[in-house]
C-alpha positions in Angstrom: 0.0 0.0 0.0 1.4 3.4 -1.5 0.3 6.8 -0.7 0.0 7.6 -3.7 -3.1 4.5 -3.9 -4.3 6.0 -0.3 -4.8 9.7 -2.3 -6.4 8.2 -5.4 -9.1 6.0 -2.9 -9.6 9.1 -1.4 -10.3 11.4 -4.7 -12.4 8.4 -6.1 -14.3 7.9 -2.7 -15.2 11.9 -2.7 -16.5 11.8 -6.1 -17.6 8.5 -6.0 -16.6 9.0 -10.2 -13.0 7.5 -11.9 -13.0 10.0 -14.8 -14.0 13.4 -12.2 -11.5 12.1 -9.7 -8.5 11.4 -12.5 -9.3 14.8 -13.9 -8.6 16.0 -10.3 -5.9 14.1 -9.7 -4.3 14.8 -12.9 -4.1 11.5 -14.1 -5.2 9.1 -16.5 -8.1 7.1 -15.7 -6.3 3.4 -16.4 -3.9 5.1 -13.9 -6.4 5.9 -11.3 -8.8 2.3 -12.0 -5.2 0.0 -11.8 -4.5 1.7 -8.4 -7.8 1.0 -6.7 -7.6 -2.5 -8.6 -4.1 -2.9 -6.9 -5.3 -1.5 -3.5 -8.4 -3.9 -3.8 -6.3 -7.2 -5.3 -3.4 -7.0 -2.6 -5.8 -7.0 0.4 -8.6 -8.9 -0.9 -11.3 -6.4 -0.5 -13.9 -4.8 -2.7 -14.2 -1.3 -2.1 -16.2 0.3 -4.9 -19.0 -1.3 -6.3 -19.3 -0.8 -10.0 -23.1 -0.6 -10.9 -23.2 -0.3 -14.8 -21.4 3.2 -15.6 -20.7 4.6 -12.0 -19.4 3.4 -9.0 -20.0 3.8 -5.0 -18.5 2.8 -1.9 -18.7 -0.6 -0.2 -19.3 -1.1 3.5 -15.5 -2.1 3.4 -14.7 1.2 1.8 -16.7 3.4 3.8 -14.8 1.7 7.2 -11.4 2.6 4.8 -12.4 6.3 4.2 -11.3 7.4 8.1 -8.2 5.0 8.4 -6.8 6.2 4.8 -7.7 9.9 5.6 -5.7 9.4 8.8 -2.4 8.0 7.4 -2.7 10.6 4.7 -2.7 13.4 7.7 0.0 12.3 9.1 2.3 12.0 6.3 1.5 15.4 5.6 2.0 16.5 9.4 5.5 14.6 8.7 6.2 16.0 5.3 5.6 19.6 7.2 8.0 18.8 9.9 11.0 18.1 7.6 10.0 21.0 5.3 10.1 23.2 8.7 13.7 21.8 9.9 15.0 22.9 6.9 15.0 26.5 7.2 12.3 29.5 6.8 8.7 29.1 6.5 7.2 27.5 4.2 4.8 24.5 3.1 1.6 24.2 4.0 -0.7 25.7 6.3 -3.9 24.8 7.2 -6.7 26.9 9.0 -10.3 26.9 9.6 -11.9 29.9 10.5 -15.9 30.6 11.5 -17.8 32.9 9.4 -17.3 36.6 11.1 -13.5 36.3 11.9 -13.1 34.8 8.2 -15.5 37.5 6.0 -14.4 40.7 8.6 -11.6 40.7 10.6 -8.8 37.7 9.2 -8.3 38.8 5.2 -6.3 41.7 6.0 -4.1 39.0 8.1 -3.5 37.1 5.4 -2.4 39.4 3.0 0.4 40.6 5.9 1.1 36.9 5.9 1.5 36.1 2.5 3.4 39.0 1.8 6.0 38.3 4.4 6.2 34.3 3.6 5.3 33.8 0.5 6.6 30.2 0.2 3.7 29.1 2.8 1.0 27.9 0.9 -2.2 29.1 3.2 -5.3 27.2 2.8 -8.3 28.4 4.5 -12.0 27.0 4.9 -14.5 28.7 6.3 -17.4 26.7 8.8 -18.4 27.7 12.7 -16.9 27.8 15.5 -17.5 24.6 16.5 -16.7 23.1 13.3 -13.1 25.0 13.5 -12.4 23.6 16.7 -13.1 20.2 15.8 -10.7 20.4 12.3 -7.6 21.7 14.9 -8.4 18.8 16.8 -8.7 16.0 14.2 -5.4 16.5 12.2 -7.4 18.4 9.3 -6.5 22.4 10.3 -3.1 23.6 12.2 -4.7 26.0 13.2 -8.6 27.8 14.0 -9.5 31.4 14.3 -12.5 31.5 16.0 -15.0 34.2 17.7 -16.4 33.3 21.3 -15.0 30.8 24.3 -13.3 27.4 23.1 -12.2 24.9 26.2 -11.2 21.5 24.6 -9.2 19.1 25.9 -5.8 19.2 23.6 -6.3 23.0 21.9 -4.4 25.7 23.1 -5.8 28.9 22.7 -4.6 32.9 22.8 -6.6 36.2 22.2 -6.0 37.7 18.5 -8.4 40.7 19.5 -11.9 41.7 20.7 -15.2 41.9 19.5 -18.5 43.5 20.5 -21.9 41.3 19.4 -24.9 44.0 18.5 -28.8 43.2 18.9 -30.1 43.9 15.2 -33.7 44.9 13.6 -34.6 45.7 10.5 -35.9 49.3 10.5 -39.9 48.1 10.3 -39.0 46.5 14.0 -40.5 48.8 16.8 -37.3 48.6 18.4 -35.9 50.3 15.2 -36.9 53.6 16.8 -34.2 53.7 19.2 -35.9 52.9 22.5 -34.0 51.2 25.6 -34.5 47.3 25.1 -35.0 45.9 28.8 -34.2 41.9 29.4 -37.9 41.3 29.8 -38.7 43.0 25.8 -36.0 40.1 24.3 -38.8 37.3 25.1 -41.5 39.7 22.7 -40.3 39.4 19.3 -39.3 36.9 16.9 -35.8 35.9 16.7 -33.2 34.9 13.5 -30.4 32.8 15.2 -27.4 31.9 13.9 -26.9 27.7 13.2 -26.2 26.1 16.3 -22.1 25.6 16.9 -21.8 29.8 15.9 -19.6 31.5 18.1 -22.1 34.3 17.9 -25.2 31.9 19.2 -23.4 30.4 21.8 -22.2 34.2 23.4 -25.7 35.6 23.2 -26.9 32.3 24.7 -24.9 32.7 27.4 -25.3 36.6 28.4 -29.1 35.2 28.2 -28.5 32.8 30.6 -26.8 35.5 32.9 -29.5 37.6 32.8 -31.7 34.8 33.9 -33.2 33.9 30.3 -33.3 30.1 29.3 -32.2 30.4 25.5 -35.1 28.3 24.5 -37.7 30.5 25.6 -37.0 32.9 23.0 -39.0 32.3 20.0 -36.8 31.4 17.0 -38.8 31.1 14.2 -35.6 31.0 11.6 -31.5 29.4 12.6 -29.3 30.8 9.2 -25.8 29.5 8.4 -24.4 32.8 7.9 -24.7 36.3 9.1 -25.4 37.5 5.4 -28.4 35.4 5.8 -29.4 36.5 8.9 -28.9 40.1 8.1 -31.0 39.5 4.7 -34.0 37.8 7.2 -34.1 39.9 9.5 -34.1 43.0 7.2 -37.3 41.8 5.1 -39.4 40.8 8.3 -39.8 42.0 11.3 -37.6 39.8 13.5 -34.5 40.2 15.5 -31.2 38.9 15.5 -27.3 38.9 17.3 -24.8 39.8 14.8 -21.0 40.9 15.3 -20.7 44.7 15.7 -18.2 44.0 12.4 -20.8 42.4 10.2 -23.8 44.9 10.7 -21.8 47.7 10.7 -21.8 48.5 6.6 -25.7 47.2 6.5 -26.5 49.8 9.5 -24.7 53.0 7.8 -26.9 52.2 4.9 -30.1 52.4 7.4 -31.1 49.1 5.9 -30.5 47.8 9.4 -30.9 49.1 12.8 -28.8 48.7 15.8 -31.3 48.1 19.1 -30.3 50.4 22.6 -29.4 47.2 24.5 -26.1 46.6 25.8 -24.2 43.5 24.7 -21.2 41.9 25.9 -17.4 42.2 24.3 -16.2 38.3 23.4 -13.0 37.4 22.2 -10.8 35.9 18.9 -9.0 33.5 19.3 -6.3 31.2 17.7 -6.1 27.6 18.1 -3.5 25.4 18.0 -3.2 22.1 19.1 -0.7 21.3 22.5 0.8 18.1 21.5 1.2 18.7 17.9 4.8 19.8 16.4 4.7 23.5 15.9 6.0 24.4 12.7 7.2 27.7 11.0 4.7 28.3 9.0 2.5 28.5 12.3 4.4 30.0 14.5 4.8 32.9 12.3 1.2 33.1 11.7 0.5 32.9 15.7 3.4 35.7 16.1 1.7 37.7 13.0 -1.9 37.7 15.3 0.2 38.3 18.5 1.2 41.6 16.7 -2.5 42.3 15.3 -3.8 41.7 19.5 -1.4 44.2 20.2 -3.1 46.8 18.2 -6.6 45.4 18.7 -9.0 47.9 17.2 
């Protein structure tokens, strides 16, 4: 077994399609059919079925998908530790960031980085903060930038800056008209909420449980995957919703949204790493490039 055989299952499994997955893999598809063949033959397994022109997973190869996914992560995590004892950074680097640090705060980060090491190859995908977290602790993100608290076993974790959540309308909400919102008035109205797993759902869920508010006794009548969405919702009805300061800033100035009078807590960004994983270049001078944005928080 090759790695080369472990990345072509892989590609095949994804697309569940030889021709799509040699196109991917830049291959030809005899190429890509001899290695699952060979994978298949030497272990005396079936892993694809082939049901007349397409082809899909077997029991046996949906148990493989994990286990090849695995060995594949840690060659890389090896092929990054060489690259990173031979000098300067460079190679790859891996992070998962949730929606609001990703669309408003990291992309001015990441030109800073880029243009100070551009041999690092920076891959980012964007999810919540849950799903973040999760991708620093599996193998499949070095590191997470993520908005809210994060206590995992195995993640280490420092504040990249601050952030101040905002209770939104759209401007035919009768809190549009700039009255003082009191605790009790939040149980009143609709609500738009952010997926659960947001960093922004789980803050306001907490400061309502501080204030003596079960979460689930407000009356959500829409959860959205983004704050785009959420902003879009809650500006067509007459709903509310808990957005970064960041995100409804530009849709505020417009007057197409409007910021409610009731005080909301500062949370924090913050970059995850995980503890027992080797530290390489590439991230440390990412980590020391947010150090230096913390420093001049905004």
């Amino acid at each position: 077994m090759t790695l080369e055989q472990l990345r072509i299952f892989l590609e095949v499994a994804n697309r569940e399609h030889v021709t799509r997955a040699s196109e991917a893999l830049n291959l030809t598809q005899s190429a890509v059919s001899a290695a699952i063949s060979a994978l298949e033959a030497r272990h005396a397994v079936v892993l694809f079925n082939r049901v007349g022109r397409r082809i899909e997973l077997t029991e046996a190869g949906r148990l493989f998908v994990p286990e090849a996914r695995a060995v594949l992560e840690r060659a890389l995590s090896a092929e990054h530790m060489l690259a990173d004892l031979g000098g300067s950074a460079t190679g790859i680097l891996r992070v998962h960031a949730s929606q609001t640090v990703a669309s408003y705060w990291l992309p001015s980060r990441l030109v800073s980085y880029h243009e100070r090491f551009p041999r690092v190859d920076v891959r980012l995908t964007v999810g919540n903060t849950q799903s973040a977290a999760e991708a620093v602790l599996s193998g499949a993100a070095e590191m997470a930038v993520v908005e809210g608290d994060v206590f995992l076993p195995g993640l280490r974790r420092r504040k990249v800056a601050e952030d101040r959540l905002v209770l939104v309308v759209g401007r035919r909400h009768p809190w549009a008209d700039g009255r003082k919102i009191l605790s009790s008035d939040l149980l009143e109205t609709n609500w738009i909420m952010r997926e659960k797993g947001s960093g922004t759902r789980s803050a306001f869920e907490a400061q309502l449980t501080n204030l003596g508010i079960e979460p689930q006794s407000l009356s959500v009548v829409l959860e959205m995957p983004s704050n785009e969405a959420a902003m879009a919702a809650v500006e067509a009805g007459l709903a509310a919703t808990v957005l970064s300061s960041r995100a409804a800033s530009s849709h505020s100035f417009s007057g197409r949204l409007q910021i409610a009078d009731f005080a909301m807590p500062l949370r924090q960004f913050s970059a995850l790493y995980h503890g027992e994983r080797h530290v390489t270049r590439a991230l440390r001078a990412m980590l020391d490039l947010l150090d230096e944005a913390a420093d001049g928080a905004e």
